[in-house]
N, C-alpha and C positions, 0 to 999 in steps of 0.2 A: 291494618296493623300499624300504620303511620311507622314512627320511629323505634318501635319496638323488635321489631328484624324476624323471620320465620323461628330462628331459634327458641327465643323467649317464647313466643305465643307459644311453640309445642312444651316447653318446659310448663307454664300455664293448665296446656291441655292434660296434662301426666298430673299435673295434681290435682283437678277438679271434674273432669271430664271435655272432650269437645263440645259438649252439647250446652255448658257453662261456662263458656269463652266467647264472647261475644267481640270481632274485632271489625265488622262491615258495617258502614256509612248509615244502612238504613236500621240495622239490626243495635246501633249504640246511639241513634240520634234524641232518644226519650231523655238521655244519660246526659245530650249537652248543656243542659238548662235548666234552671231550678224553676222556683213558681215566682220570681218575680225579673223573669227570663236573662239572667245574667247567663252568658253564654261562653264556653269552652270545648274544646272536643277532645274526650280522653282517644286516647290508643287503643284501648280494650278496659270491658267490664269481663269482672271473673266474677262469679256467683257460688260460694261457698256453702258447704252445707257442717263444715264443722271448727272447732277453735283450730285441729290439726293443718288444715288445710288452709284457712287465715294465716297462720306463722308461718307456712311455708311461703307463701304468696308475699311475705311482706320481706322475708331473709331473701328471695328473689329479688324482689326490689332494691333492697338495699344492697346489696350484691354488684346490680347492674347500676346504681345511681337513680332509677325511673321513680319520679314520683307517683307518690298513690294517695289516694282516701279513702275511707269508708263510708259509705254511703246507704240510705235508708229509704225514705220515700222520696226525697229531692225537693220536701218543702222548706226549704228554707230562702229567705228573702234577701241573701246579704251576698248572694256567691259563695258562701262556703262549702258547698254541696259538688260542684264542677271544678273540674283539672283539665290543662291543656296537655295535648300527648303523652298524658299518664295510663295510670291503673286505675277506675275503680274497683274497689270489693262493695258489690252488691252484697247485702245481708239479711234481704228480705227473705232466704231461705232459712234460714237460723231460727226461726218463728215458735220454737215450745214455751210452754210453759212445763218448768224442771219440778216446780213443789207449791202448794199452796202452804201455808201454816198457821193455820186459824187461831196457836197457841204463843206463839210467837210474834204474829203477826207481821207475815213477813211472803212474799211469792218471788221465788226462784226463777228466772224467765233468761231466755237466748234473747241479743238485742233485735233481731226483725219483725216481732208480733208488734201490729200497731198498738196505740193504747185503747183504740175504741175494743179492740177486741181480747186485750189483756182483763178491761174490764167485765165483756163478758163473761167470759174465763169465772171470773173471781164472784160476779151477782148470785149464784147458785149456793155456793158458800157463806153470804150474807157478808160479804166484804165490799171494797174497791179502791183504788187506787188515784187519789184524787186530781195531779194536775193533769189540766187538761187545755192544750192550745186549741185554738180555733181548727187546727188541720187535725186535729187529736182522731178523726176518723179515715185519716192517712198513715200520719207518722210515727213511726218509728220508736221504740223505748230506746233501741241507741244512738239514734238521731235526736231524739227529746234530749238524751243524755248529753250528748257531745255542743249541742245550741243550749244548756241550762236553760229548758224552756219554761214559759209561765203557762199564761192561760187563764179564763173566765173565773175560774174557781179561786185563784192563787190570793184575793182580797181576804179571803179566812185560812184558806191549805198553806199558803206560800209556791215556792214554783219547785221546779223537779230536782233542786240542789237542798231541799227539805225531807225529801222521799228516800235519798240515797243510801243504803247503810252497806254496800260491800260491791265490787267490781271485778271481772277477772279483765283482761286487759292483755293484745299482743303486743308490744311494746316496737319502738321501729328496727329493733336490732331483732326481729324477731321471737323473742323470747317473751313466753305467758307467762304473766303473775296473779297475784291475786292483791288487793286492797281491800282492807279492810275487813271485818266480819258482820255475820247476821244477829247484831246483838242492840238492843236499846243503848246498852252506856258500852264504848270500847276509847280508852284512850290509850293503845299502845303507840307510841311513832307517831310522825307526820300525820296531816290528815288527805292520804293522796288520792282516796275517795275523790275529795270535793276539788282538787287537783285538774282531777277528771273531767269533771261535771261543769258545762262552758268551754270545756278547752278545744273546741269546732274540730275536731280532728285531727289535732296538731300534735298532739302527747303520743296516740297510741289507739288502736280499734279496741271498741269494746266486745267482748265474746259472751259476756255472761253479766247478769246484776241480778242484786238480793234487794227490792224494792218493801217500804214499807208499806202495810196497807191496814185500814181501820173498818169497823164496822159500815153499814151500810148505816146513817144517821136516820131515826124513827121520831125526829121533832119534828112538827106540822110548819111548813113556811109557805107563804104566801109570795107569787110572783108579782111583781108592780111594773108596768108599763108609762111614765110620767111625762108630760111632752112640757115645753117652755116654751116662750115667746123670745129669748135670749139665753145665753150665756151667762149671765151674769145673775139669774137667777137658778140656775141651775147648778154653777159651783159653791153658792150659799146654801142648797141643799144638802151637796158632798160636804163641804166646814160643820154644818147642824148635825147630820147624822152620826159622825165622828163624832161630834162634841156631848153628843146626846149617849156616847158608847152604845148606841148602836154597829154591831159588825155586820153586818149581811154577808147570806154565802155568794153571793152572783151581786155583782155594782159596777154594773156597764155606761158607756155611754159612744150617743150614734148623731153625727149632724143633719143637716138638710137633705148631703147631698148622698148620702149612705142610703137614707131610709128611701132618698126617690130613686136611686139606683137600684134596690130592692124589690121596689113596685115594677118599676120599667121591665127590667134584665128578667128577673126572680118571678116575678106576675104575684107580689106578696102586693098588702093591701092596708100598708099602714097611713097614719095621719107624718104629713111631712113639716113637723114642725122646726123651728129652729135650732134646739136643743133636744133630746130623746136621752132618757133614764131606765135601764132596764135595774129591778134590786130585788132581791131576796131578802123577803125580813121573817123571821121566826113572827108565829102567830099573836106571840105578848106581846109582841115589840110593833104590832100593826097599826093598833091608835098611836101612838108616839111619831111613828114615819109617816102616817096619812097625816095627822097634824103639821108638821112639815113640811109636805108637799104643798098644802094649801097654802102656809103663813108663808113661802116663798114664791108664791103665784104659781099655778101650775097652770095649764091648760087645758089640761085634762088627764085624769089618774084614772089608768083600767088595771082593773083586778084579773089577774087570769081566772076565769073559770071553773078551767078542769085542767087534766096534764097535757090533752091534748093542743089548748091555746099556749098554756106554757110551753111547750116546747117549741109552741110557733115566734111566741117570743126569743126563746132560744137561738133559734136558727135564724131570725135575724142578725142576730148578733155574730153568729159564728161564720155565716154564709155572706156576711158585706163584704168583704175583700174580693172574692170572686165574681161580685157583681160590680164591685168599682172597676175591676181589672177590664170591663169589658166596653168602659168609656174614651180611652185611647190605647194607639199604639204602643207607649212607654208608659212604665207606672217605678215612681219610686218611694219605698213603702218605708217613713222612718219611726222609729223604736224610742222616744223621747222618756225619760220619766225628770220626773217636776216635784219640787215639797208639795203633800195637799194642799196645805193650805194656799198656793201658788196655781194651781189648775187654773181656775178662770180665766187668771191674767195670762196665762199659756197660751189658753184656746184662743183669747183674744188676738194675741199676738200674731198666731198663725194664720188666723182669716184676712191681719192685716196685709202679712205676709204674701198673702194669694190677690189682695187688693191691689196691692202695687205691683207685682210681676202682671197682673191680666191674667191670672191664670186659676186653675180647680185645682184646689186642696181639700177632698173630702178628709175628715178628722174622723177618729172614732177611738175605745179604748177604753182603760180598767180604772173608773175613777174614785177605786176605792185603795188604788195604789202608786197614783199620779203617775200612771203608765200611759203614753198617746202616742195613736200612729196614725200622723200625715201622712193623708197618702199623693203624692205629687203626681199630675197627669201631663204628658207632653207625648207629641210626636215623634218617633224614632228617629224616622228617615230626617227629621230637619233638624239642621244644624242649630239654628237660632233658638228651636224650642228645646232641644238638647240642654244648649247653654242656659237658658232661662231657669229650665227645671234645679240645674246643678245649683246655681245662685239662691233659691230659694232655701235650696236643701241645707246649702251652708250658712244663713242665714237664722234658719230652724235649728242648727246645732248651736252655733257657737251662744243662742239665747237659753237653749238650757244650762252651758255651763254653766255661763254668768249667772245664773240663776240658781246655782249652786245642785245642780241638777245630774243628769248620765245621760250619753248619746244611744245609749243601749241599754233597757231593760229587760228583754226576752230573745230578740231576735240575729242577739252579735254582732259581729264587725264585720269576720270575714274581708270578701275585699270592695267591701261597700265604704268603711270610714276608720280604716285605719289611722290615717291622719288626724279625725277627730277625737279618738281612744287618746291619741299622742296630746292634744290639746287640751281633753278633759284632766288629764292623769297629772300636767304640768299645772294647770290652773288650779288646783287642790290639791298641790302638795305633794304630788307622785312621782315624779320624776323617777326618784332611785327608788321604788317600787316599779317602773318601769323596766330600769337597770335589771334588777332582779329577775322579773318575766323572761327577759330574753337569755339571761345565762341557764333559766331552768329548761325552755326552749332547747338551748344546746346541751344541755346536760341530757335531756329526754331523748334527743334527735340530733346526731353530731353530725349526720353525712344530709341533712335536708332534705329528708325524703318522703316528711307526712304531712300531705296538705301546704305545702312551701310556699313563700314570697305573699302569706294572707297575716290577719289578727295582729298579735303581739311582735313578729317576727318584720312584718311591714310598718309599724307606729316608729 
């Protein structure tokens, strides 16, 4: 129970049960670490099973000063998921779906149902719900909510600050609201919806969301597997296909070191070229992007099959990270976006990047929205590779600035690069849109008690 005293826990226990109090070493150690093992150890995870019981849990908190968060499946890569001798609120029990609305177009859901299974849920109705991150088979609708997540699909959907149309919310003073309504067009008031949506924990737990959702799309597309011999013929494809108004719903890309960690780790069995293209192209639009591929050299262009190779291409895609993560002891996973027309020279940058430290920087990422995530590998335990790792990292950032670019496109700050949020916001003009953030910070949370000392509150 570290700092939280016999008192609190049983006050805890009285509002959720014993059996939902979790305050022993071994019984909260899942809790200290997110997936790209940033490490904290709460005091206790309480595991909620209603909005009633979150507001009490949070008025407790605030009450005694204890920091908390709420928390999902603990995919996130930036630290914002782990607190030092806090609270979490687990809310993977929260998991219904409240309404589908096939007229509306619209499902009603508690925030603990992942998305893979929210979509479930909704395929039986001829719907679903489109963004979808790589972990989208873990995490969380309130966790997708609070990280504004993207994901493979987001080059046509957009990311999960696109889907949002209404929130209920316990706020840190304890008190439930609601934002927003389940309506296509609503401009009453602020819009504190999207307020929400990114704001890593820091505002307020999410209890409830009114997500949009569309048909299941009945167009024929074609999955493409593309490989290159470089870089540089590869982000001429991304400039072409753009230029050509081609959209594709899936426009991936994977390096060397992705696809041979895939084969190695994964036991997959792809061609390890230097560059790799995963694209979705509608069936009219297939001569137009096969033309393309060739007239920028390709290496070799496979047509998926059937669903079942697509989705083997899929899952490369989705399952690299997992297999990069299994090349060293430390991995530091960064969230860069870039103007398209600017990718290449990105990617280039960052291999040079890895050139000069001596060290792997597998790349991979959404090149149909100049989203890239280096992924940095060093040793934990050494201090040198530590250090090396950091220098590289900050090296990758301050080149997207300049580049007129974001140190974050999906995966947040948290307390991975607050510093850099502060560098990007100043170099483009933000400054006092910075100002701003942290007086709505205290306006939301006066006593610092949700998710504290991370994101906008640490720049």
């Amino acid at each position: 129970m570290r700092g939280l005293g016999e008192e609190n826990v049983s006050r805890l226990i009285g509002i959720v049960g014993r059996e939902n109090v979790l305050t022993q070493t071994k019984a909260i150690e899942d809790y200290a670490h997110d997936m790209a093992d940033y490490e904290s150890v709460p005091a206790a995870v309480v595991r909620p099973l209603t909005e009633g019981q979150v507001a009490e849990v949070v008025r407790l908190a605030a009450m005694t000063g204890f920091p908390l968060i709420a928390r999902g499946a603990g995919s996130s890569l930036t630290g914002a998921a782990v607190i030092e001798n806090g609270i979490i609120i687990d809310t993977r029990r929260m998991d219904r779906v409240l309404k589908v609305d096939t007229v509306n177009w619209y499902v009603h859901v508690q925030p603990g149902i992942s998305l893979e299974d929210l979509n479930k849920e909704l395929k039986p109705h001829g719907f679903f719900f489109p963004p979808d991150p790589a972990s989208s088979y873990i995490c969380t609708v309130g966790g997708a909510i609070s990280e504004g997540s993207g994901g493979l699909r987001c080059v046509r959907y957009g990311t999960m600050k696109d889907w949002v149309l209404a929130l209920r919310v316990v706020l840190p003073n304890g008190k439930a609201v609601k934002f927003g309504e389940a309506l296509a067009k609503n401009r009453a008031g602020y819009d504190l919806v999207h307020l929400m949506v990114g704001s890593e924990g820091t505002l307020g737990v999410v209890t409830e969301a009114w997500l949009k959702i569309i048909p299941i799309p009945d167009v024929k597309t074609k999955r493409f597997m593309v490989t290159f011999g470089d870089w540089e013929s590869a982000g001429e494809v991304i400039s072409r296909l753009r230029s050509s108004r081609i959209l594709p719903n899936l426009f991936e890309f994977l390096d060397k070191d992705n696809i041979h960690a895939l084969n190695e780790k994964l036991e997959m069995s792809f061609d390890e070229a230097e560059a790799t293209l995963l694209v979705d192209v509608e069936e009219t639009q297939v001569p137009v992007a096969e033309e393309i591929f060739q007239e920028c050299g390709a290496v070799k262009i496979i047509v998926a099959r059937d669903e079942e190779q697509a989705e083997a291409f899929y899952q490369a895609r989705a399952m690299a990270y997992v297999a990069i993560k299994t090349l060293a002891t430390g991995i530091q996973v960064e969230d860069i976006v870039v103007p398209i027309d600017r990718l290449g020279e990105f990617l280039r940058f960052v291999k040079g990047v890895a050139a000069k430290y001596g060290i792997k920087i597998p790349v991979n990422g959404h090149a149909g929205d100049g989203n890239v995530h280096p992924t940095i590998l060093y040793e934990r335990e050494d201090q040198k590779s530590r250090e090396t790792a950091n220098a590289a990292f900050e090296e990758i950032c301050r080149q997207a600035i300049s580049m007129g670019g974001s140190v974050t496109g999906e995966h947040g700050v948290g307390m991975q690069k607050p510093k850099f949020l502060k560098e990007q916001l100043i170099a483009h003009d933000g400054e006092e849109a910075l100002r701003l953030m942290k007086e709505i910070k205290a306006v939301f949370d006066r006593e610092r008690i949700m998710n504290p000392g991370k994101y906008v509150e640490a720049a």
